[in-house]
Short mmCIF file of the C-alpha atoms (twelve columns), coordinates in Angstrom:
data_MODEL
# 
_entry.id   MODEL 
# 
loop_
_atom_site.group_PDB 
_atom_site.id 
_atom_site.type_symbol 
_atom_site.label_atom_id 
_atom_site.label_alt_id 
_atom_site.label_comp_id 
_atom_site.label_asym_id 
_atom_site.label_seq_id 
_atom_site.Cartn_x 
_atom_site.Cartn_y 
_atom_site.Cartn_z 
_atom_site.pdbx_PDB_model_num 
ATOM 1   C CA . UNK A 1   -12.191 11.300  29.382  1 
ATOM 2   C CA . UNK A 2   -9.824  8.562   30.526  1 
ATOM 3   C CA . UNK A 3   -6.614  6.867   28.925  1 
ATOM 4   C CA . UNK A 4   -6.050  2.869   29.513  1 
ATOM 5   C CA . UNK A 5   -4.397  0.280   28.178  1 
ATOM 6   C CA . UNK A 6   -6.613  -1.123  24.988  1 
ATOM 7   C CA . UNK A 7   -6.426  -4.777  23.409  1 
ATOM 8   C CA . UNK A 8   -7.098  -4.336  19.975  1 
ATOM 9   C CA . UNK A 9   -9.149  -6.934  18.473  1 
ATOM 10  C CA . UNK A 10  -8.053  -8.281  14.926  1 
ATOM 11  C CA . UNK A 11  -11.290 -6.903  14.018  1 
ATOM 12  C CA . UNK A 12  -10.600 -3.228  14.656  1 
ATOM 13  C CA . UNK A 13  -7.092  -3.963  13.349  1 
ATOM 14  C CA . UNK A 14  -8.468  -5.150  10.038  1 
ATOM 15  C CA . UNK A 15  -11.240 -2.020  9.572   1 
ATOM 16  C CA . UNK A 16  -8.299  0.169   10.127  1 
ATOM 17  C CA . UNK A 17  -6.197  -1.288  7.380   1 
ATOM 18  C CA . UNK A 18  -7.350  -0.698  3.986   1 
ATOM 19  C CA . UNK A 19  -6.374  -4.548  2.707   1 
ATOM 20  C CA . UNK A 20  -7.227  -3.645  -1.008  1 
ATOM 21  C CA . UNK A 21  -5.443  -0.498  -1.575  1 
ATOM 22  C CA . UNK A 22  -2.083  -2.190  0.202   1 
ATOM 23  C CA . UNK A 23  -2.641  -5.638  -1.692  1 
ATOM 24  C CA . UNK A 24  -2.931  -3.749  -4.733  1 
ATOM 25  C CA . UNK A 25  0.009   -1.681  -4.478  1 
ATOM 26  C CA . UNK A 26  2.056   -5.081  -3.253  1 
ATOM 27  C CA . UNK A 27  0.554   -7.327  -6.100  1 
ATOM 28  C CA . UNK A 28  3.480   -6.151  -8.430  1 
ATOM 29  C CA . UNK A 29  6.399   -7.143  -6.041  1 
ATOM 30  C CA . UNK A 30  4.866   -10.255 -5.023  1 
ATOM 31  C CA . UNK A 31  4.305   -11.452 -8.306  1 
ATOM 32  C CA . UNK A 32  7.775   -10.927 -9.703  1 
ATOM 33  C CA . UNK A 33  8.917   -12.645 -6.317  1 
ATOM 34  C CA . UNK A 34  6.928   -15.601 -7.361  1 
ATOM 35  C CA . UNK A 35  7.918   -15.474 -11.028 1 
ATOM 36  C CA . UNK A 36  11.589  -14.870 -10.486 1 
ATOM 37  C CA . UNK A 37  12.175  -17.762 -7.723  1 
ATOM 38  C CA . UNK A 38  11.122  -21.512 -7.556  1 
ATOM 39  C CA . UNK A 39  8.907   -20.912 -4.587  1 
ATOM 40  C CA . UNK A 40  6.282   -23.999 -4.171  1 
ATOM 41  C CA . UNK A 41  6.017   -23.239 -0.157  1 
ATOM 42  C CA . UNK A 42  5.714   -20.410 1.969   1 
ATOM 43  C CA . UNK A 43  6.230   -19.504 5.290   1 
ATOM 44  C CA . UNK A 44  4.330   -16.257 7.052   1 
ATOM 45  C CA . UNK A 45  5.380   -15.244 10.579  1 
ATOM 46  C CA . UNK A 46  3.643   -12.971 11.893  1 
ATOM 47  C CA . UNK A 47  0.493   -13.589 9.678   1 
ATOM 48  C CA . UNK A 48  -1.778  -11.136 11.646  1 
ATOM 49  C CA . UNK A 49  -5.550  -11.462 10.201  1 
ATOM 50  C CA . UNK A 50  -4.094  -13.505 6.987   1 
ATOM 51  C CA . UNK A 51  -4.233  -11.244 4.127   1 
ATOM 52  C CA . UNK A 52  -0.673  -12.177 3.275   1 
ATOM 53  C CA . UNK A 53  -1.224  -15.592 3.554   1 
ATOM 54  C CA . UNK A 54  -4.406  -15.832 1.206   1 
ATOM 55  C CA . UNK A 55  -2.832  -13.691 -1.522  1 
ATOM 56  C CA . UNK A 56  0.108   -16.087 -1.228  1 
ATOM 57  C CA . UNK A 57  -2.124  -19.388 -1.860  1 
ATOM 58  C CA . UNK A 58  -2.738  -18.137 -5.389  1 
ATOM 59  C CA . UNK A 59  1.181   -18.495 -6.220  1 
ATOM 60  C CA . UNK A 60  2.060   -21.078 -4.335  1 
ATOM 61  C CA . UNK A 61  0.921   -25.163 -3.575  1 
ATOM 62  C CA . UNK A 62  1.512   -24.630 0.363   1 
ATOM 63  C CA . UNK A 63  0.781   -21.781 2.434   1 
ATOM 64  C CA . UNK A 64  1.657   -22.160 6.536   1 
ATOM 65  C CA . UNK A 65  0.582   -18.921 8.342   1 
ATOM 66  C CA . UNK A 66  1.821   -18.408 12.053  1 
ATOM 67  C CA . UNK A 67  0.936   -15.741 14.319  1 
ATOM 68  C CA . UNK A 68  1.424   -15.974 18.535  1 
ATOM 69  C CA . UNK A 69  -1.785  -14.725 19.348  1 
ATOM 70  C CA . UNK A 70  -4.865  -17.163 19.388  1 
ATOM 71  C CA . UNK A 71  -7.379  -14.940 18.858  1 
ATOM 72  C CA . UNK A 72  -5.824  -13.355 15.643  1 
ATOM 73  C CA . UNK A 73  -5.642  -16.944 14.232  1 
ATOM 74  C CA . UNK A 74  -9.180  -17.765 14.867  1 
ATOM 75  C CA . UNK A 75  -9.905  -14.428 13.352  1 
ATOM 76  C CA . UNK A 76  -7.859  -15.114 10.236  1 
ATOM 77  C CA . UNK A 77  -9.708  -19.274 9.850   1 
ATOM 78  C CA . UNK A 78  -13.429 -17.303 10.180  1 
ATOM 79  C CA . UNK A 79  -13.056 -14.317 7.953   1 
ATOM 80  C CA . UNK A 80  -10.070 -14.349 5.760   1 
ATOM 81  C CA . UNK A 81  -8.464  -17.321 4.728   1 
ATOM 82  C CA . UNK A 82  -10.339 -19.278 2.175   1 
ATOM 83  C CA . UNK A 83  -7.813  -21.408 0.188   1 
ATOM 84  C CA . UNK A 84  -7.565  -24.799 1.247   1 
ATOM 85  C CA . UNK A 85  -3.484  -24.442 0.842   1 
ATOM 86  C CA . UNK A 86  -3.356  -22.415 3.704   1 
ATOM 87  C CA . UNK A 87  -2.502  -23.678 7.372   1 
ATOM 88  C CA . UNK A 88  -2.415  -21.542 10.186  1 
ATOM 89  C CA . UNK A 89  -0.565  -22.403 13.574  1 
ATOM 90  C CA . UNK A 90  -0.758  -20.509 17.295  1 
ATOM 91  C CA . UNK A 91  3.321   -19.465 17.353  1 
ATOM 92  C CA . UNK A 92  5.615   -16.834 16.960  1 
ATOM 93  C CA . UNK A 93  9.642   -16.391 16.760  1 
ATOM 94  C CA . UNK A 94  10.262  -18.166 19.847  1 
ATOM 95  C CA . UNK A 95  8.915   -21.467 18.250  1 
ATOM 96  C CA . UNK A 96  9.804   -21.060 14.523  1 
ATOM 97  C CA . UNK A 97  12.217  -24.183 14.655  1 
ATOM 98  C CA . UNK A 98  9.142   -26.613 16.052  1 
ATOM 99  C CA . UNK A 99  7.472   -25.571 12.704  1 
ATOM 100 C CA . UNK A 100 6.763   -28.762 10.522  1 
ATOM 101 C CA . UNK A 101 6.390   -29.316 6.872   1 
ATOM 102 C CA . UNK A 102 10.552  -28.986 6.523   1 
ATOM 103 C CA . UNK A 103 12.198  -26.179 5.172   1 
ATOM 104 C CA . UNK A 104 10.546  -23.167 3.070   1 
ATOM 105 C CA . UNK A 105 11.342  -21.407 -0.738  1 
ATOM 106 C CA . UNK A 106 10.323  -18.333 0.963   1 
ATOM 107 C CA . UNK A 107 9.962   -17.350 4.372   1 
ATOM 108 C CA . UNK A 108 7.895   -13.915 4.942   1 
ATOM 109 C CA . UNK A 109 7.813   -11.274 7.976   1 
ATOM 110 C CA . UNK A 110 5.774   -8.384  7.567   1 
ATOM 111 C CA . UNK A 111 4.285   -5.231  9.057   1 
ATOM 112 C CA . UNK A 112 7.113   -4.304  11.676  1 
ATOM 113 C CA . UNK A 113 6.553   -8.077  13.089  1 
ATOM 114 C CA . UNK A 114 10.534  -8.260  13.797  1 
ATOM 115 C CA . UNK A 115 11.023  -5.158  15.428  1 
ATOM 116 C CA . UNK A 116 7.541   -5.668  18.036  1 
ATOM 117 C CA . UNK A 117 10.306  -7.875  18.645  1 
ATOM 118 C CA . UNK A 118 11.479  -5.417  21.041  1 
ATOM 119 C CA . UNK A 119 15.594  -5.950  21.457  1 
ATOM 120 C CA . UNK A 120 18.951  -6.658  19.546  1 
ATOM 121 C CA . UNK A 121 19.068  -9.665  20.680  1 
ATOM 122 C CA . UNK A 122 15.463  -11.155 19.859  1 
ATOM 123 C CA . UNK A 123 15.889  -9.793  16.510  1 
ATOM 124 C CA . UNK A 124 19.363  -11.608 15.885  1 
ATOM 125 C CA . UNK A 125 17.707  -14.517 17.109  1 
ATOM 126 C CA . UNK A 126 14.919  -14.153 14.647  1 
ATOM 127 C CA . UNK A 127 16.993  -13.696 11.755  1 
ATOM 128 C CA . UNK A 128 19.273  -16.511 12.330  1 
ATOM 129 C CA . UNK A 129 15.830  -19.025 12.870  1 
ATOM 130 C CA . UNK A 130 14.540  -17.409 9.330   1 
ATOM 131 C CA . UNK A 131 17.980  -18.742 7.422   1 
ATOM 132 C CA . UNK A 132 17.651  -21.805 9.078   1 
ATOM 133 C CA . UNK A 133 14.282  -22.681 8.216   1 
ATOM 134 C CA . UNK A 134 14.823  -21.397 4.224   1 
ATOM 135 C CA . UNK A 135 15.171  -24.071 1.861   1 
ATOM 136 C CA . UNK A 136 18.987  -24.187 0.246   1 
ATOM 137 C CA . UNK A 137 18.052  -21.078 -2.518  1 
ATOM 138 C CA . UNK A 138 15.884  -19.958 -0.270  1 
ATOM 139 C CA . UNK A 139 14.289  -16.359 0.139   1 
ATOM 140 C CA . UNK A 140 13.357  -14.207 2.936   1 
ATOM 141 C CA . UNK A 141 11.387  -10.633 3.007   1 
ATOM 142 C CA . UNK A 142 11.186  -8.551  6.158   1 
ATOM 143 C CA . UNK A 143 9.299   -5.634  6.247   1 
ATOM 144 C CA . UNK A 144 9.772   -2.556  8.793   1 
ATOM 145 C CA . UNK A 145 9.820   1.178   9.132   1 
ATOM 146 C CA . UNK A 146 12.890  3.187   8.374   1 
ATOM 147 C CA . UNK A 147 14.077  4.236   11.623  1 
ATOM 148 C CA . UNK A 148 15.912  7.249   10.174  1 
ATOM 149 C CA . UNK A 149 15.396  9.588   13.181  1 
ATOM 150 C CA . UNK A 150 14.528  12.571  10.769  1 
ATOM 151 C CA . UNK A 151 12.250  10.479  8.414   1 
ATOM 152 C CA . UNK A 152 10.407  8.729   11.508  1 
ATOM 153 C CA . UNK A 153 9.697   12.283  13.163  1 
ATOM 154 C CA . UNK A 154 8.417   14.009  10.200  1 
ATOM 155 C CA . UNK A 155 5.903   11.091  9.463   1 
ATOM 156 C CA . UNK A 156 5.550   10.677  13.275  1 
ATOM 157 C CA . UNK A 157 1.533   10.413  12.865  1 
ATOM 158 C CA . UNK A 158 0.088   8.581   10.522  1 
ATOM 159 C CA . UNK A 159 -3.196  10.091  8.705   1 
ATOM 160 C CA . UNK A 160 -6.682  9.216   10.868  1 
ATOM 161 C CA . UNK A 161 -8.766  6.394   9.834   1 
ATOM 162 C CA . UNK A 162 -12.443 6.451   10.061  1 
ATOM 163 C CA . UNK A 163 -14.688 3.274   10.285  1 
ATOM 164 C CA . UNK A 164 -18.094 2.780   11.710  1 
ATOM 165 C CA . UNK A 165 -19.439 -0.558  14.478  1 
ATOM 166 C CA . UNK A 166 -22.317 -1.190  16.095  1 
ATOM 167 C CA . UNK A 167 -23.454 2.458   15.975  1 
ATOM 168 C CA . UNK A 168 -20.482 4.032   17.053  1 
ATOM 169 C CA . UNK A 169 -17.531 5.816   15.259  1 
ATOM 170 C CA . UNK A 170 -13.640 5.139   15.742  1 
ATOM 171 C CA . UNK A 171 -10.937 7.727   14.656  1 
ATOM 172 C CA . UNK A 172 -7.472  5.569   14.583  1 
ATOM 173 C CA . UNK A 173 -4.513  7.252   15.226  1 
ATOM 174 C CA . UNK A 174 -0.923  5.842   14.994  1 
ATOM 175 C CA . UNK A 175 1.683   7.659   16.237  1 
ATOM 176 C CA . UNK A 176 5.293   6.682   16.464  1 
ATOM 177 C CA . UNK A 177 8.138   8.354   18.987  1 
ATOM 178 C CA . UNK A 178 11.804  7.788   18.095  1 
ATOM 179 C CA . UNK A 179 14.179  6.414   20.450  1 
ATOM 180 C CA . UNK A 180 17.828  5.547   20.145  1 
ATOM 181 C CA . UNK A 181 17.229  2.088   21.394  1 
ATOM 182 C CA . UNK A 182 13.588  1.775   21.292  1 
ATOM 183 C CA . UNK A 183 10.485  3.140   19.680  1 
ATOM 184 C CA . UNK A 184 7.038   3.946   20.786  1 
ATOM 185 C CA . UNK A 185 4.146   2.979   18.951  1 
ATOM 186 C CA . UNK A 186 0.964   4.498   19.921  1 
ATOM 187 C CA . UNK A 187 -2.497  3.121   18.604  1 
ATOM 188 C CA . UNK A 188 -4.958  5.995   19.813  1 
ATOM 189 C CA . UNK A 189 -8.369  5.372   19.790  1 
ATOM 190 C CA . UNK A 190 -11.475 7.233   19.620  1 
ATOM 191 C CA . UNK A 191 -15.197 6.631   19.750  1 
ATOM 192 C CA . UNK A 192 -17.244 8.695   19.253  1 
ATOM 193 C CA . UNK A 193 -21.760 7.829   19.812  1 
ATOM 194 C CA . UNK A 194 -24.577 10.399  19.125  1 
ATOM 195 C CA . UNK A 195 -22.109 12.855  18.599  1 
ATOM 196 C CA . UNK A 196 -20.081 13.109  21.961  1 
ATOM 197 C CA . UNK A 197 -16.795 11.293  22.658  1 
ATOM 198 C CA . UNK A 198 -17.996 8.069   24.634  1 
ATOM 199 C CA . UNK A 199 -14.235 7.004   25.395  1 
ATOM 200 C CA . UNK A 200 -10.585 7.325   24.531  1 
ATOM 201 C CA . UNK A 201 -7.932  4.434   24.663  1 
ATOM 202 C CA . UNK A 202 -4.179  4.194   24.070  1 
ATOM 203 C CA . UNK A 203 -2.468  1.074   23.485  1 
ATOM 204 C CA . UNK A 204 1.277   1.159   23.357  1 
ATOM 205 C CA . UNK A 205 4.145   -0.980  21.896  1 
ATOM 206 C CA . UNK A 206 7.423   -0.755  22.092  1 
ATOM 207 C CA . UNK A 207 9.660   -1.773  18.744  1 
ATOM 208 C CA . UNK A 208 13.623  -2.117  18.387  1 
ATOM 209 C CA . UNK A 209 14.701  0.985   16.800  1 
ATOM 210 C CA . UNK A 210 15.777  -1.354  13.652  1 
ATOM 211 C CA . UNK A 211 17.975  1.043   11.827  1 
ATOM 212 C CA . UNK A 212 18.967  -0.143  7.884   1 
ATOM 213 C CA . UNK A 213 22.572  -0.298  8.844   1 
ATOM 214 C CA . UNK A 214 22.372  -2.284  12.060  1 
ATOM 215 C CA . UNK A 215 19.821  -4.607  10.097  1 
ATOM 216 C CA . UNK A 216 22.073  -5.416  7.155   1 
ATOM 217 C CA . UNK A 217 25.420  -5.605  9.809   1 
ATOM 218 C CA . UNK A 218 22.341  -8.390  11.901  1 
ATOM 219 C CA . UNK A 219 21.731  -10.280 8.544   1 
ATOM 220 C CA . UNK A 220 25.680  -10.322 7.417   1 
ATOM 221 C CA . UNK A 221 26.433  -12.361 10.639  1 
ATOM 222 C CA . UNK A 222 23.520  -14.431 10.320  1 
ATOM 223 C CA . UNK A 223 24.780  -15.547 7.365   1 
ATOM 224 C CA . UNK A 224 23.035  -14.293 4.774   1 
ATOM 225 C CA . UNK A 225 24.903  -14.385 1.302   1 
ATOM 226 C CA . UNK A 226 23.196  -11.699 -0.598  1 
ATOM 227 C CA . UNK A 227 21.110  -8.608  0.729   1 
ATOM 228 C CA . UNK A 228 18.687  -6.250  -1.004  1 
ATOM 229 C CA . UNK A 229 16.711  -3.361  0.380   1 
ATOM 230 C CA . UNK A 230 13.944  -1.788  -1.166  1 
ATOM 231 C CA . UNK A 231 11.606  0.876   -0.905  1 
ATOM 232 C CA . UNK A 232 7.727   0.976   -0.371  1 
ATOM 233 C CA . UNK A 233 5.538   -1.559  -2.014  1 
ATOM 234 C CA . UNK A 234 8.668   -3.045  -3.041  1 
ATOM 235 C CA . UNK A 235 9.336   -0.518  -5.871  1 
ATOM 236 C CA . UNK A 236 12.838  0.913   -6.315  1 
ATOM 237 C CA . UNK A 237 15.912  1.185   -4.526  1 
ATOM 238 C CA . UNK A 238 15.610  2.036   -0.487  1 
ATOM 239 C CA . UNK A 239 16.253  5.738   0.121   1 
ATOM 240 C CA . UNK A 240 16.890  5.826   3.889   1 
ATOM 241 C CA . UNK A 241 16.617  9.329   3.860   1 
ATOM 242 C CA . UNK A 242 13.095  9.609   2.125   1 
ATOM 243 C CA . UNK A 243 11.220  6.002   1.971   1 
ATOM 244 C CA . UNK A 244 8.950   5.382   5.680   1 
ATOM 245 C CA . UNK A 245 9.042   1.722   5.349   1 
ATOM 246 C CA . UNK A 246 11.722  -0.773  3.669   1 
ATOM 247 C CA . UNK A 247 11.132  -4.301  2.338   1 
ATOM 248 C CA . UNK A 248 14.182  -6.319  2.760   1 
ATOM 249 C CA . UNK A 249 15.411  -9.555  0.626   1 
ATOM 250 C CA . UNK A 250 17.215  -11.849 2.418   1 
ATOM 251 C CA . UNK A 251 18.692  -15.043 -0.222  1 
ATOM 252 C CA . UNK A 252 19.871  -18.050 2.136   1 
# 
């Protein structure tokens, strides 16, 4: 059996996502986002396949969807965008000020895309861009795990996923180790034909260990006026010592 580096394709990143089951338990949060804030444009950095984005066209009249990788874009136009509202551009962070279409009601940043990041400072950076590019009541939500040491370690692996290609099966395996500074992210992969392992592949990513505190003290001195931080799905107050994942609201 051997171990190598492994590109995952937004395919295999979208069979290992169950898109309905987290859509449905967002669909809530989103809507009273929507409802609660005069949002007519959106912003989504770090769109991945697009999910986001489409479930975004059916609130508001323009959708732009950016993600750095090509591939993931091209992905998104074939199989999951289908609102014409939507427009999806090839950039990341780095280019979030060459954006056009003006300033944005909301501006969105999901699934750990700000700590992939990887440092302080590119996450400062970031956050700063994001209030820049919000319209003057504008609204930002960042999404990330809880880096609480104890909470990351006891949910350290994530359950397998299952899914079946071309023949072959794929257990999916994420696994997460804690650093002070940084933290590993392990996607584990393996297939499995006629019943014997065929291969095994490890791709690894290392994320800024985005602690809640250092996160809010980041957003303070980017000039954020008001901060909330809430748990899973959006639902409730954030309990750093229990929730895995936060979803933070960020008003210009």
């Amino acid at each position: 059996m051997k171990v190598k580096n492994f590109k995952i394709s937004p395919e295999f990143y979208d069979l290992q996502v169950d898109w309905d089951k987290r859509l449905k338990k967002e669909k809530d949060f989103f809507s009273r986002i929507f409802e609660e804030n005069d949002i007519e444009n959106v912003l989504d950095v770090g769109c991945g396949t697009g999910h986001h984005a489409q479930l975004f066209s059916g609130y508001a009249k323009k959708v732009v969807a950016i993600d750095p990788s090509g591939e993931t874009i091209d992905y998104a136009e074939k199989n999951v965008i289908k609102s014409p509202n939507v427009t999806l551009i090839k950039e990341g962070f780095a280019g979030l000020d060459k954006i056009p279409y003006g300033q944005f009601d909301l501006i969105t940043s999901l699934g750990n895309t700000l700590p992939i990041l990887g440092n302080r400072m590119k996450v400062k950076q970031a956050l700063k861009k994001i209030r820049k590019k919000l319209s003057g009541n504008g609204l930002a939500i960042v999404q990330f795990l809880n880096f609480n040491a104890g909470v990351l370690e006891e949910n350290r692996f994530y359950n397998p996923k299952v899914f079946k290609k071309d023949g072959k099966t794929y257990i999916f395996i994420k696994h997460f180790e804690y650093g002070k500074i940084k933290t590993r992210m392990d996607f584990i992969i393996t297939v499995i034909y006629k019943n014997k392992v065929e291969d095994f592949f490890i791709n690894s990513s290392y994320l800024c260990t985005l602690k809640a505190n250092l996160f809010l003290k980041m957003a303070k001195n980017s000039g954020f006026k008001k901060i909330e931080l809430l748990g899973p799905g959006g639902k409730g107050v954030f309990n750093g010592k229990r929730d895995i994942s936060l979803y933070a609201l960020l008003y210009r």
